[in-house]
C-alpha positions in Angstrom: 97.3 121.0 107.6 99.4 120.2 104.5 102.8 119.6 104.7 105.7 118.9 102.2 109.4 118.0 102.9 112.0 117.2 100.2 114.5 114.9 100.3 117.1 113.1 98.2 119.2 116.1 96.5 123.3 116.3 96.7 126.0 116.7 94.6 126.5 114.8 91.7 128.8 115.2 88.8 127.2 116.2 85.5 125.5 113.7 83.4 124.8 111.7 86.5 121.5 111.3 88.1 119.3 111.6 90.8 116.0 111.3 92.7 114.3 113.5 94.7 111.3 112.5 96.9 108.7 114.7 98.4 106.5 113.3 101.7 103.1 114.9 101.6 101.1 114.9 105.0 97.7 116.3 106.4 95.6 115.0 103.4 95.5 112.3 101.2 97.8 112.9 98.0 95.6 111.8 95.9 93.3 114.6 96.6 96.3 117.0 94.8 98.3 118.0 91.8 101.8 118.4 92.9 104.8 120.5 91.1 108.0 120.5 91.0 110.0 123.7 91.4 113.6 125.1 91.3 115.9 128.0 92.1 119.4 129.0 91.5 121.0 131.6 93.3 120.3 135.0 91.7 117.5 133.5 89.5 113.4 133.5 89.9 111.8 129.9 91.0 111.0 127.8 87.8 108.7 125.3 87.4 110.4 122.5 86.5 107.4 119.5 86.6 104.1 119.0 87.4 101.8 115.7 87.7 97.5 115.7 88.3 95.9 113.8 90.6 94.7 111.4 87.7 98.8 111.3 86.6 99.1 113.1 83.6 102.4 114.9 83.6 103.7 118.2 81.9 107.5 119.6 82.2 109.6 122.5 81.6 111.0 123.1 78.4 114.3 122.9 80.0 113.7 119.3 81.0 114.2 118.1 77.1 112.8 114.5 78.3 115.2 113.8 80.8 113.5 114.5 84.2 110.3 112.1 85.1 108.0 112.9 87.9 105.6 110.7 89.7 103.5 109.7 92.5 103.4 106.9 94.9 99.4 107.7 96.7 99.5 104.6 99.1 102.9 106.1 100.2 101.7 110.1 99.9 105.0 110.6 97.6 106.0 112.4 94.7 109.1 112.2 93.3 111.0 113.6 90.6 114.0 111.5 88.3 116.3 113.5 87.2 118.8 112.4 84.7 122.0 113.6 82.5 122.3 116.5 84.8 123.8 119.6 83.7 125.8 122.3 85.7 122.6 124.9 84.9 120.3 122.2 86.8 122.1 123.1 89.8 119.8 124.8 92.2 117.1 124.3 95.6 114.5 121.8 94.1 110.9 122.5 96.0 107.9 120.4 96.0 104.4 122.2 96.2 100.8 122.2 95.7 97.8 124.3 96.5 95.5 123.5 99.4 92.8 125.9 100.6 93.5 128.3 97.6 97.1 128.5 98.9 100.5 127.6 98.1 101.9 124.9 100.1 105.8 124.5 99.7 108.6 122.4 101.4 111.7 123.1 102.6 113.6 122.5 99.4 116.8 120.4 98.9 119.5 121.3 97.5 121.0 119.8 93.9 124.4 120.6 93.3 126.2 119.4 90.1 129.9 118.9 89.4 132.5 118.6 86.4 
């Protein structure tokens, strides 16, 4: 069974960075495409990144180049760099994929940004 859990999000005053990781178990990664999701409170989930098994990469709009996904197969990690954050980034940042013609999502961690 497939199974994703987030880590690395916290608070972090705007402009400043951080990087997420997502641990992917049951399956090999490389098998998958994985995204990158987020919500804020009061808002619908976004699609924020996404990377293919082969590791071609497509982002949100939003992103404006300074976000960079990417994925560590010996390891079965994803992770997602996030720089120059701004106050609207602020929100529970989900990896996820589809497995058996499901959606498979983690936990989520938290991103909080500060002035």
């Amino acid at each position: 069974q497939v199974q994703l859990m987030e880590s690395g999000g916290g608070s972090v005053q705007a402009g400043g960075s951080l990087r997420l990781s997502c641990q992917f178990s049951g399956i090999p990664l490389r098998l998958n495409g994985m995204r990158w999701y987020r919500q804020a409170p009061g808002r619908k989930r976004e699609m924020v990144a996404a990377i293919t098994t082969g590791g071609s990469s497509d982002y949100a709009d939003f992103v404006e180049g300074r976000f960079t996904v990417s994925r560590d197969n010996a390891k079965d990690m994803v992770y997602l760099q996030m720089n120059n954050l701004k106050f609207e980034d602020a929100a529970v940042y989900y990896c996820a994929t589809v497995h058996n013609s499901g959606w498979i999502w983690g936990q989520g961690t938290q991103v909080t940004v500060s002035g």
